[in-house]
N, C-alpha and C positions, 0 to 999 in steps of 0.2 A: 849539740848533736853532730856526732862529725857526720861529713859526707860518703855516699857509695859510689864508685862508680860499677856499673856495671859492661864488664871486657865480652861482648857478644860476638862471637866466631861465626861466620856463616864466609860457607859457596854455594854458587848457581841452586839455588833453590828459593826463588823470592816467595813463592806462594806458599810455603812453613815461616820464612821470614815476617812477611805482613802479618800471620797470625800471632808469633810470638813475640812482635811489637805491639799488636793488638791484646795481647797477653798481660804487657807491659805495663801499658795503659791504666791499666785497670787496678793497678795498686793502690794499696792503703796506706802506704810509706811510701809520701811521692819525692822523697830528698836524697834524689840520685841521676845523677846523668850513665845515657846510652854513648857507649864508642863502639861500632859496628867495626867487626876487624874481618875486612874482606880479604879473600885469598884467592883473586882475580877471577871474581864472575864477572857474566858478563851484560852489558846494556839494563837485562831486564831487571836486577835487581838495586840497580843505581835509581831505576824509573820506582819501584817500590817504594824506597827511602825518601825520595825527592814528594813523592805524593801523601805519603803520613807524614812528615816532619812539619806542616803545618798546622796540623792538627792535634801533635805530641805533647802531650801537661808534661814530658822533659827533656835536655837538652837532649840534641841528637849529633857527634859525629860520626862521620865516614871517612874510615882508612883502606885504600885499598891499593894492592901488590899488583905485579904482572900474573899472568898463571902462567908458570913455570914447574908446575908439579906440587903436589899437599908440603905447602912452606907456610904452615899453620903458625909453629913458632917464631917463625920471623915478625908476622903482623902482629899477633899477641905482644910481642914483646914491644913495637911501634906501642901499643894500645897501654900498656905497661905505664910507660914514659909519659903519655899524653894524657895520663888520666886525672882529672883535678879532685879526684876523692881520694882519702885517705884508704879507705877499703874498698879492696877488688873482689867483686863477685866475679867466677869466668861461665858462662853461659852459653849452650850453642844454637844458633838459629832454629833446629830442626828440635825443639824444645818449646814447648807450652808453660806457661809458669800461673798458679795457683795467685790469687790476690792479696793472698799474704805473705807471699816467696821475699820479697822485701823485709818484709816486718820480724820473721824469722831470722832470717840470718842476719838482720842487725842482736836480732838478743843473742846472738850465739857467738858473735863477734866478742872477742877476750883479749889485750895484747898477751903477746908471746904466745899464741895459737892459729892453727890454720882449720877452716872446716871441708870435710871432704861429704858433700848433699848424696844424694841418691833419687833414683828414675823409676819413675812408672811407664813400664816398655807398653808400646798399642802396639796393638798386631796391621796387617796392611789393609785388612778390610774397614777399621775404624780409621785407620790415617785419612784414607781415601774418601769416607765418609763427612769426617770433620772439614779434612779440605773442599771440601763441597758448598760447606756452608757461606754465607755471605759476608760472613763474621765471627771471632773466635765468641764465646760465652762460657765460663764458667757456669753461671748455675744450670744452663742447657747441660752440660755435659756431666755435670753432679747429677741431676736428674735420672738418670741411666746409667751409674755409676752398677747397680746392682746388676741389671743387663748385660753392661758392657764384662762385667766378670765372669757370667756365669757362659757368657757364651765366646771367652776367651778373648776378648777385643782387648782385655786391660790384664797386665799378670798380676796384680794385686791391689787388695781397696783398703784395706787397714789401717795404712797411712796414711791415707788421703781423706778419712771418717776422724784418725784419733790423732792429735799433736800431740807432743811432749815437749818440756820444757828443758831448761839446762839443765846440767846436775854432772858430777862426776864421773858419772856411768860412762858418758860420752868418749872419753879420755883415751887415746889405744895409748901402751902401755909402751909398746915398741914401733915400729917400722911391719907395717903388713901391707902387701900388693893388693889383697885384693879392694873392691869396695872404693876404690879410686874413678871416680868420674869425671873427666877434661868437660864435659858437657854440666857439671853444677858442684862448684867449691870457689872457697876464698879464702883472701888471706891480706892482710896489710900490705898497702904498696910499700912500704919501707924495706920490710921482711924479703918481698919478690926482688927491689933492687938491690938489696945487697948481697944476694944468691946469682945477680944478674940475670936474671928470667931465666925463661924457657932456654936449654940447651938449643943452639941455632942450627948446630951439625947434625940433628936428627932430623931428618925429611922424609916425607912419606908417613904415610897413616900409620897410626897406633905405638901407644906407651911413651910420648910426650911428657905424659901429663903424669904417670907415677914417677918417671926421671926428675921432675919436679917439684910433687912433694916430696920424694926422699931426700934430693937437697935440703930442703929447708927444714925437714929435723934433725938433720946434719948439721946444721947451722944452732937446732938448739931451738926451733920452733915447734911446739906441740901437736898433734893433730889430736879436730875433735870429731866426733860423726855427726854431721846433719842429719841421717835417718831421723824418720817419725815427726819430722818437722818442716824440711825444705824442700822436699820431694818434687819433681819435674815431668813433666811429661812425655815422654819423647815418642816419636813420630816414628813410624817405618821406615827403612830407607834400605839398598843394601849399597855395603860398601863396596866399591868401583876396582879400586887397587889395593889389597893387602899385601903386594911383594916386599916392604921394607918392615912391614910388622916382625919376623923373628930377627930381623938384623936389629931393631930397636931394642926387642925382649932383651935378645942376648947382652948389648950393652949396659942395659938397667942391672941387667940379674949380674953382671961381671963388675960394678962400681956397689952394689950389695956384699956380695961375696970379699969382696976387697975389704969392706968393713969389719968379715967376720958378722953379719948380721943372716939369720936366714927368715926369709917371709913366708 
């Protein structure tokens, strides 16, 4: 059974951190190590990691940069290099993961394939509530899964009730933007180093991470969709600085158009 590693992105936000290590925890496929890829927080969430990691059923490191500005790729790509599993899931702190989030994307895991997951957005009243609690729990929070929908804490429960399994359906046929989530996909670390990871020259929040699967099925790797199966949680948050977000679109959408592909 090959190894996972799991490439965990997180800043200064340790209290979504503890939970989505405590998230971790709780898998049913425990054959995977954590590389925490910090993008120089600070103090508080060094003290986070240093107090779970005792208590962690899997390995735990910690990479972490100066902060110098959202140099997300940079660390990803340290975490890339240092990761002793054959397959990278990429993950981001401010993300809850289901106890089968493991067990899934091993089955979906194909060589010559990459998986792009998808998110269960919380709105900020439920973030704030969950972070409340003493401890993350899944079946707590199934429990109220019907609640949390109808009174808009969660934008959808379908997935998170009904899996699906592999099948060809999954398969995008070409190159499409949307439906790309930097916060839950993977792909073989082979695949990622010979694309050379993450483009390093993008910095600053947003579109990363479609600049990098469209690499690698430019190299000839397939994307599959994690929908209906991998599904993540993610936490409210707002984002801080989007000023480099249309200078990144544009360069995506301009190495597209160069192809003669349109998304």
């Amino acid at each position: 059974m090959f190894k996972i590693s799991i490439l965990l992105a997180t800043y200064n936000w340790p209290s979504a951190l503890k939970f989505c290590l405590e998230s971790l925890q709780t898998q049913t496929d425990k054959n995977f190590e954590v590389i925490i890829a910090d993008d120089g927080s600070g103090p508080e969430t060094k003290g986070v990691i240093n107090a779970f990691s005792p208590q962690a059923n899997f390995p735990i490191m910690h990479l972490w940069q100066d902060d110098l500005g959202f140099r997300k790729t940079l660390i990803l790509n340290q975490a890339i290099s240092k990761a002793q599993g054959e397959y990278l899931i990429f993950l981001d702190g401010d993300c809850l993961v289901q106890p089968d989030f493991v067990k899934r994307h091993r089955q979906l895991a194909q060589d010559g394939f990459l998986v792009t997951g998808s998110r269960v957005l919380l709105n900020q009243t439920l973030t704030q509530k969950i972070l409340s609690w003493p401890h993350w729990s899944f079946s707590a929070f199934q429990r109220n899964l019907i609640t949390y929908r109808l009174n808009g804490g969660i934008n959808k429960i379908w997935p998170i009730l009904i899996k699906l399994g592999n099948g060809s359906w999954r398969i995008y046929k070409q190159f499409v933007w949307r439906r790309i989530k930097g916060c839950n996909m993977a792909c073989w670390q082979k695949d990622a180093i010979a694309i050379r990871g993450f483009d390093e020259t993008m910095t600053g929040w947003g579109h990363e991470d479609a600049d990098f699967v469209f690499r690698l099925q430019q190299s000839g790797i397939k994307r599959k969709s994690g929908s209906w199966s991998t599904e993540v949680f993610h936490l409210f948050h707002r984002i801080s600085d989007q000023s480099k977000a249309a200078e990144n679109a544009k360069r995506v959408r301009e190495k597209i158009l160069a192809k003669g592909i349109h998304s």
